[in-house]
Structures are given as structure tokens and as C-alpha cells.
N, C-alpha and C positions, 0 to 999 in steps of 0.2 A: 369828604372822601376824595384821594387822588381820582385824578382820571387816568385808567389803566392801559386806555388806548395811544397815551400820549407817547412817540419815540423817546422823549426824553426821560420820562417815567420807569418805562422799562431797561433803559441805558444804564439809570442810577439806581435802580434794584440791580441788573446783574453786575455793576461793580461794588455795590455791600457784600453779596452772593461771593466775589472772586476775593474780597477782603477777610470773610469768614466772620464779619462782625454781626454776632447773635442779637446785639441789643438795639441796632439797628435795624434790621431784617426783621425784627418784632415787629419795630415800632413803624416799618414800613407795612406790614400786611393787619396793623391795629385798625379798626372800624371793618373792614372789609368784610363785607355776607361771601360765606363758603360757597355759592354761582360765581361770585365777585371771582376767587382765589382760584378755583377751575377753569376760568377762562385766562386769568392770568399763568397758569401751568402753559397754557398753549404758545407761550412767546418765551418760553424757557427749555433749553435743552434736560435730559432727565436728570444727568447731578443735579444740578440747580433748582429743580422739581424739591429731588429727594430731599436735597440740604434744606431748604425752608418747611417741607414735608416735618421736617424733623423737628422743627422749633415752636412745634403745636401744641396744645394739650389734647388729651385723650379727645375728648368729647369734640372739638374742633376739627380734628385728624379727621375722625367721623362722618361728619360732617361733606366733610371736603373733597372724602373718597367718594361720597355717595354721585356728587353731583358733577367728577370726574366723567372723560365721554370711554366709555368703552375697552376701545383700546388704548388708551392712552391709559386706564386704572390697570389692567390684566400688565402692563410695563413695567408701574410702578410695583405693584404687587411681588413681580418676579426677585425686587430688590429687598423685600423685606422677610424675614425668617416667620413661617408660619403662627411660630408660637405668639407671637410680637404680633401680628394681626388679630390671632382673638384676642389677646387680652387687652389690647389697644384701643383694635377697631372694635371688631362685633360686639366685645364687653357694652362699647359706650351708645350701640346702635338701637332706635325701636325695633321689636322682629320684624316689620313689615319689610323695612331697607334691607336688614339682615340677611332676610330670605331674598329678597332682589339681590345683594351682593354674591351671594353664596349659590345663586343657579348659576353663576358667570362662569363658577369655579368649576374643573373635573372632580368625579367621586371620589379621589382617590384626597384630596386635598381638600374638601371638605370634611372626611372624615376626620383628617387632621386636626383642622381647624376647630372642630365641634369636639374633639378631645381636651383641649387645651384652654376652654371657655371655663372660667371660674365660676359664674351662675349657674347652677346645673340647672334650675327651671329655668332659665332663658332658653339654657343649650337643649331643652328639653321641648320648649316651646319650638323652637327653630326647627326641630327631627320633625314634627307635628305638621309644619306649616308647609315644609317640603314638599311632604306628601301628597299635598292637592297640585291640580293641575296651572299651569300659571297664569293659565286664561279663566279661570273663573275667583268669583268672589273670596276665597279661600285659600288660593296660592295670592290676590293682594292684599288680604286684611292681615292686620296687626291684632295684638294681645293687650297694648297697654291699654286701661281701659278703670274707669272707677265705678264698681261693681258694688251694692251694698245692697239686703235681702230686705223682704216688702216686711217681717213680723221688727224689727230694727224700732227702737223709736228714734225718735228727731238726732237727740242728742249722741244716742250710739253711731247716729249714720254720721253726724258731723265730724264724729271723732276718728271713724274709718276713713273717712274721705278722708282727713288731714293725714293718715298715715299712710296711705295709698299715694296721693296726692303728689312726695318726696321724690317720688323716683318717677315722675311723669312730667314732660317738658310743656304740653299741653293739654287743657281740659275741654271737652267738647261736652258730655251729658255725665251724668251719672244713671246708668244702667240699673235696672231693682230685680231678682232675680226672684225665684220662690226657693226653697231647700233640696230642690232639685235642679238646680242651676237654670232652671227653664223661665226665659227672659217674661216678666210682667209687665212692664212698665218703665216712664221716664221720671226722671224727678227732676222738675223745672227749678229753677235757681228765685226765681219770683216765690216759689210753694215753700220754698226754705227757710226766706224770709218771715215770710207772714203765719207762719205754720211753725215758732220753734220748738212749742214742746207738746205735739200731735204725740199718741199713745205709740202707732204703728204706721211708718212711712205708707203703706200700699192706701189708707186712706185716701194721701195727697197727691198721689202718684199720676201722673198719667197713661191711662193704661191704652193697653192694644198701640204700642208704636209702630212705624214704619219699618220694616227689615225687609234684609232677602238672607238666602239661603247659598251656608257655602256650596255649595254645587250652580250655581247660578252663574251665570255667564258676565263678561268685565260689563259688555254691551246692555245687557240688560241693569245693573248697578249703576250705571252712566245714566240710564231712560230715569232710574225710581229718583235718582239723587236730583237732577234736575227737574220733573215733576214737581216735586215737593219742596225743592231750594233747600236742600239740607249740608251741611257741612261734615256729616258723621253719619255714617246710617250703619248697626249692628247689624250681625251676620249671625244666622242660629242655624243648628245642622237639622236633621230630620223631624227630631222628635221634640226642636224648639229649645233646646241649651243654648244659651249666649257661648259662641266660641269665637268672637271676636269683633270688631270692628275696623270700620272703611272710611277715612276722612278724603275729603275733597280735592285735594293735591294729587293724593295719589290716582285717582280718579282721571285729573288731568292729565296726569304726565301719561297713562296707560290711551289716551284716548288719539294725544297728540302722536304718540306712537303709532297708531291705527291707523290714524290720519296719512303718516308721512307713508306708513306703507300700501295703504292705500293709491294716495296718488304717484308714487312711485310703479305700482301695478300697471294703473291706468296710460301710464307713459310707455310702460312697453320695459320695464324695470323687472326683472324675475326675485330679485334680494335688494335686501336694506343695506343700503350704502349711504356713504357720507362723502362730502368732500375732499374729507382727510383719508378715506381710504387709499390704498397702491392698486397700479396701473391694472395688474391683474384681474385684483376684486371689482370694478368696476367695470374690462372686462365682460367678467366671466356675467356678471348681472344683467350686463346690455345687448349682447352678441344674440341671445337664445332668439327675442323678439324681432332683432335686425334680417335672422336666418330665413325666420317664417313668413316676414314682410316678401323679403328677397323671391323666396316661392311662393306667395304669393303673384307677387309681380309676374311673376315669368307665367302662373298661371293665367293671368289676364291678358298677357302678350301670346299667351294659345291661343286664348280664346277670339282675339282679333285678329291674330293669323287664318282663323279658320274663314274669315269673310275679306279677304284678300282681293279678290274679287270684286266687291261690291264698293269695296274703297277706291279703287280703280274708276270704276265708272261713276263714281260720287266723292269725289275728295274730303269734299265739304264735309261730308258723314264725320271726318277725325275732327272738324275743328271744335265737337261738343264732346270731346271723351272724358277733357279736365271737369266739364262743367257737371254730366252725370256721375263719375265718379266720385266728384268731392259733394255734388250735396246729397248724393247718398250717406256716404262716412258721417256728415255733419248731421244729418235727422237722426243716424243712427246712433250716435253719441248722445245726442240731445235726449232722446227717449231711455237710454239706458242709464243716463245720468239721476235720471228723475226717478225712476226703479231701484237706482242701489240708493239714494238720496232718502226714500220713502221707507227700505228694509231696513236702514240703519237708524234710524229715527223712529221706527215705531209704529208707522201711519200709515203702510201697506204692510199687509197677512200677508203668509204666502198663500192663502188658499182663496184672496182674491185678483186671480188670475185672468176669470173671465172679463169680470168688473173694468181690470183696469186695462185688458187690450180691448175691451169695448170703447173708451174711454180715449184712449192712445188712437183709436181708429177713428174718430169724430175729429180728434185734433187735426191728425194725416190729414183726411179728408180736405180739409178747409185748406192746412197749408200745401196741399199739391194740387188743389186746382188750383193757388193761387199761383204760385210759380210758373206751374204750367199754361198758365196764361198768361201771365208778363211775356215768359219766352217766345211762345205763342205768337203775341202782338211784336215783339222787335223781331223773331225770323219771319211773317210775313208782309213788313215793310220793306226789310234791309236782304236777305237773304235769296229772293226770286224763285225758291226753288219748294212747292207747296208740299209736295210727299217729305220731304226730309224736316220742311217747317214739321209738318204732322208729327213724322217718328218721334222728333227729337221731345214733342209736347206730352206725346202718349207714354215714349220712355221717363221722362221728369216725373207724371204724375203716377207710374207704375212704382218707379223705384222709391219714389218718396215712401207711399204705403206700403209698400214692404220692408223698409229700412225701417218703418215706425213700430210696425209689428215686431221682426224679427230684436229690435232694441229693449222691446218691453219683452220679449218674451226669453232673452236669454238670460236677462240676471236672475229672472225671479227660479227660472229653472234650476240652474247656477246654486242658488241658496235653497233651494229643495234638495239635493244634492249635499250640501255642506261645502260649495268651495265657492272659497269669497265670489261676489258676483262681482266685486271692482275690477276682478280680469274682466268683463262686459266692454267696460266703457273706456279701453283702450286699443290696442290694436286689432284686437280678435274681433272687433265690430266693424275696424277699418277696414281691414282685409278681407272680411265676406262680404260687406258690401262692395267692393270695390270687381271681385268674380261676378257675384249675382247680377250688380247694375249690370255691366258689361253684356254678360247670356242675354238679359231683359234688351238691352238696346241694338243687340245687334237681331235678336229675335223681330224684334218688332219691327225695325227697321228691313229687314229681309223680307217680312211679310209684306208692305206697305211700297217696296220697290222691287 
């Protein structure tokens, strides 16, 4: 396999590309995995895209579109005449991709596109899968799937599988169903062997599998698939009809998404941006958080305005503002990290609240008397000045405990609520600790001088 990052490499594709030689430009993008061929669009202007775009077959095309970034597919797109998309693309798509391609689209162009689809049970599948929401099991699961009923014997099932089988790229289980579509059972590849001419599969079957429910949330399908190390896990609607299945890919990609907008959250990010976004969008994504910092800030510069005075006669009092500030922010990260870390994994309920700020208050405890004693020990060696030693040990060990508390107690609120608790553990934590310590140190501190 070339190496695609090479200047040279991409130099001698875009002059095949500027020569129009098809059988070259093949034989240039031959071996290459369709991630391979989407990253290499990225060092190509859009003719050049389109023109080797062109030199695919159906099911490559596919492929290649899927694993395009975003805006750079919605580009491509605009070049090619709708009808030419379904029967190209989505013809050669599983619905799972399908239905991922096809939210991108507006309604109006999906309808199109779902017109012109020559599988009417694909295009039929695809109206289906729409309709759930995209964040649960059911707007990501797929159709394709080898379905065969439990009354079957060996050899019926062997024969369904093989016709089924033709238009499936890959095989994860065969699914055993009863006459009601309503999922019974797994049929292991081991039971197939050694079982070929059993009367009626549901004998050999393994019954009661793992599933969730399309209604079930991505997050929760992420918890059951890694539990159990599964590759595939069926999806059945209320009343237990197999309506579709969840392979492990898809799984990831939905998670690393979470992920990226997640920590994009916590950074003070309001939308999912990319690199390759323009000036604007990125922008418009970062300004909201920089605002509210800003007001913040000036609310902390009140609130040390109001003791103006005390600064005056104790200068010293400012040379600890960095230091209660910041290790507020930092406990208070720390404890809300471990809050969204434990909601999103599974391992904290939200209804143990009490538990875990009981718990978070043990931790505090320990690390603010520690601190507040190291500080303790170096201002009353180095500092000479005993009340402001004091404040400064009594504000450390105050803010700490509060920064711990308030850290555990606002994601899990946060997710009682339903709004991600990842805004916790970025700025909205900075910035009230950063007022609070403040009130806390100057309070103290006025009391104690």
C-alpha cells in the first residue's frame, strides 16, 4: 500500500488526475481501504475528488462516501444528480449507513432520494429507520441480519442462511425467531456443526439472548455490548419482534462522537467543530464561553473591589488570589470529572446522591486539611504575618470543601435534569469557583483582620 502522506505520492496522483488517465488513477487507488481513499480526498481539490469519485464501482463509491468527513461529503453531494445517488449510493449501502447518510440530507432531498431507490424494501426499510430518534438504539441499528425461525429443521435453516447470506457483506449470529417474529434465540455456528440434521432448530438454539430495545438509549447499548464483549447485539421493539441489529463499529464511531463532544463541552466549546471548519464556525462555538468567563471575571474583580480597603492595609492579602482561585477550579474539576466519568459508565445512579457527596466529603476533608497545612507551614515560616497566615489556611481549607461538593453535586443534578453533565466539568465549574473562593476569602479574611 502507497503511502498516502507522501508529497510525492500525491504530486503523481494529481498529475494522472490532470492527464484524465482512468487506468492509471485505478490502478493508483487499487489496495486502498475506503478511510484510506477519504483521507486522501483531503489533499485534493473537488474536481479531482469527483474525477476519481467517478472511477469506483457502486459498492466502493459507498463505501467511501460513508467514511467522507461531513462537510466535505454534503460538497460532493451537491455535484452529483440525485437520482445517481440512490441508485449508486444508497442502492449499495447497509440501512444502518444509509440512514446515517440520509439525516445529513434536508427533507425535501431525501424524499427524492427515497423515490428513486430501486429496492422498494430497502427504501422501505430506510422510511422505518428514520423514524426513531438518532440517539437511541433504533435510529443506529441496521436490518441486514440472518433471521431463520425456531420450528426450521437443520437443513431448511442451512438453506435460508445461504440465500439470505448473498446480499449480506458480513455475518455476526443468525437470529431464530418464533411465527411471530418475536426473537427466541441464538444459533451458535459450533450447534450447526455438530447438530446437522436436528428435527427443529429451537432445540439447539440458544435461548434468552442479550438485547436491548429500540427505544434504548446509544449510551446504554455502548454499557450492554461491552459487558458482555459482544460484536452484535439485536434490537427488539416492545412486544420482543427482532427489528433489527447493532454491530460494534457502529457502536464506536457513535461513542467517539460523544466523546469528542464531550470533551469539546468541557473545554468551554458550545458545538462540534473540526479543524477544517471556517473562521466563523469556530467562532461562533467558542466566543459563547469566552463571554461568560469574561463576566465572570469582572464579577470576581467586584467582588475584590468591595475589600479595597483591606488590600491597602495588607497588600500581601493579593499575593494568594492565584493560588485560592486556582485550586478551587482544579478540586472542582477533579470531583466533577469523576461524577460525569461514573454517569457515563454506569457505576453511579443518579439517586445516589447522598452516597457519593458523602463520599466526595471524606475525600475533601483529607485533601484540604492537607493543603491547608503545607500552606499553613511555608506562610508561617516565610510570610511573618500570623492573621493572614490564618485567613489564607482557613480560606484553602474552606474552598477546597466546597469546590468538592459543589463539583459532585452539579453534574449529577445536571443529569437529573437531562442536560449533559460534561458542561460540569468545564468552565461553569471554573467560573463559580473562582466568585465563590473569592466571597469565601475575602469573608474570612475580613473577619480574622
Amino acid at each position: 500500500m502507497p503511502d498516502l502522506t507522501t508529497k510525492e505520492y500525491i504530486e503523481s496522483l494529481k498529475r494522472i488526475i490532470s492527464q484524465k488517465d482512468d487506468d492509471k488513477a485505478r490502478e493508483a487507488l487499487k489496495g486502498l481501504y475506503p478511510a484510506d481513499i477519504a483521507e486522501l480526498f483531503q489533499e485534493l481539490n473537488m474536481q479531482e475528488a469527483i474525477y476519481l469519485y467517478s472511477l469506483m464501482d457502486d459498492e466502493e463509491a459507498a463505501d467511501v462516501l460513508m467514511e467522507i468527513d461531513e462537510e466535505d461529503r454534503n460538497k460532493l453531494l451537491k455535484e452529483l444528480p440525485n437520482e445517481l445517488i440512490a441508485k449508486r449510493l444508497v442502492d449499495n449501502m447497509d440501512t444502518d449507513d444509509a440512514v446515517d447518510f440520509m439525516r445529513s440530507l434536508d427533507e425535501g432531498t431525501q424524499e427524492e432520494i427515497l423515490s428513486h431507490i430501486e429496492d422498494v424494501e430497502q427504501a422501505g426499510d430506510i422510511v422505518d429507520l428514520l423514524k426513531y430518534d438518532e440517539d437511541t438504539a433504533g435510529g443506529l441499528m441496521g436490518t441486514e441480519m440472518i433471521v431463520v425461525n425456531e420450528n426450521w429443521s437443520m437443513p431448511q435453516c442451512i438453506e435460508e442462511m445461504r440465500r439470505q447470506a448473498e446480499e449480506m457483506d458480513e455475518i455476526y449470529y443468525v437470529y431464530v425467531v418464533d411465527d411471530d417474529e418475536r426473537l427466541r434465540g441464538v444459533l451458535p455456528l459450533k450447534r450447526m456443526i455438530t447438530s446437522p440434521s436436528v428435527s427443529k432448530i429451537k432445540h439447539v438454539m440458544k435461548k434468552d439472548p442479550i438485547t436491548v430495545h429500540d427505544n434504548d438509549s446509544i449510551e446504554e447499548v455502548a454499557q450492554v455490548i461491552a459487558k458482555y464483549d459482544l460484536v452484535a447485539l439485536p434490537v427488539i421493539d416492545s412486544i420482543g419482534r427482532l427489528v433489527g441489529r447493532i454491530t460494534i463499529d457502529d457502536v464506536m464511531d457513535e461513542v467517539r462522537e460523544q466523546h469528542e463532544r464531550d470533551y469539546q463541552l468541557a473545554s468551554g466549546i458550545s458545538q462540534d467543530v473540526e479543524t477544517t471548519d471556517n473562521v466563523f464556525m469556530q467562532t461562533a462555538a467558542r466566543l459563547p464561553w469566552l463571554v461568560i468567563g469574561m463576566i465572570g471575571g469582572l464579577g470576581t474583580s467586584f467582588i475584590l473591589g468591595g475589600f479595597e480597603n483591606g488590600f491597602a492595609a495588607n497588600p500581601k492579602m493579593a499575593l494568594f488570589i492565584p493560588l485560592i482561585g486556582g485550586t478551587g477550579g482544579n478540586v472542582g474539576i477533579q470531583s466533577s470529572a469523576i461524577v460525569v466519568q461514573g454517569l457515563a459508565n454506569n457505576t453511579l445512579k443518579a439517586g445516589q446522591i447522598l452516597r457519593q457527596v458523602a463520599k466526595e466529603s471524606a475525600v475533601s476533608l483529607i485533601n484540604a486539611s492537607t493543603i491547608s497545612l503545607i500552606v499553613f507551614i511555608y506562610n508561617f515560616f516565610t510570610l511573618g504575618n500570623q492573621s493572614i497566615t490564618a485567613s489564607v489556611s482557613l480560606s484553602l481549607f474552606a474552598v477546597v470543601m466546597f469546590a468538592s461538593i459543589f463539583g459532585t453535586l452539579v453534574p449529577m443534578t445536571l443529569n437529573k435534569m437531562k442536560i449533559d453533565p460534561a458542561l460540569a466539568t468545564g468552565p461553569f465549574i471554573t467560573i463559580t469557583n473562582d466568585i465563590i473562593g473569592m466571597m469565601i476569602y475575602m469573608f474570612i479574611t475580613s473577619m480574622l483582620l
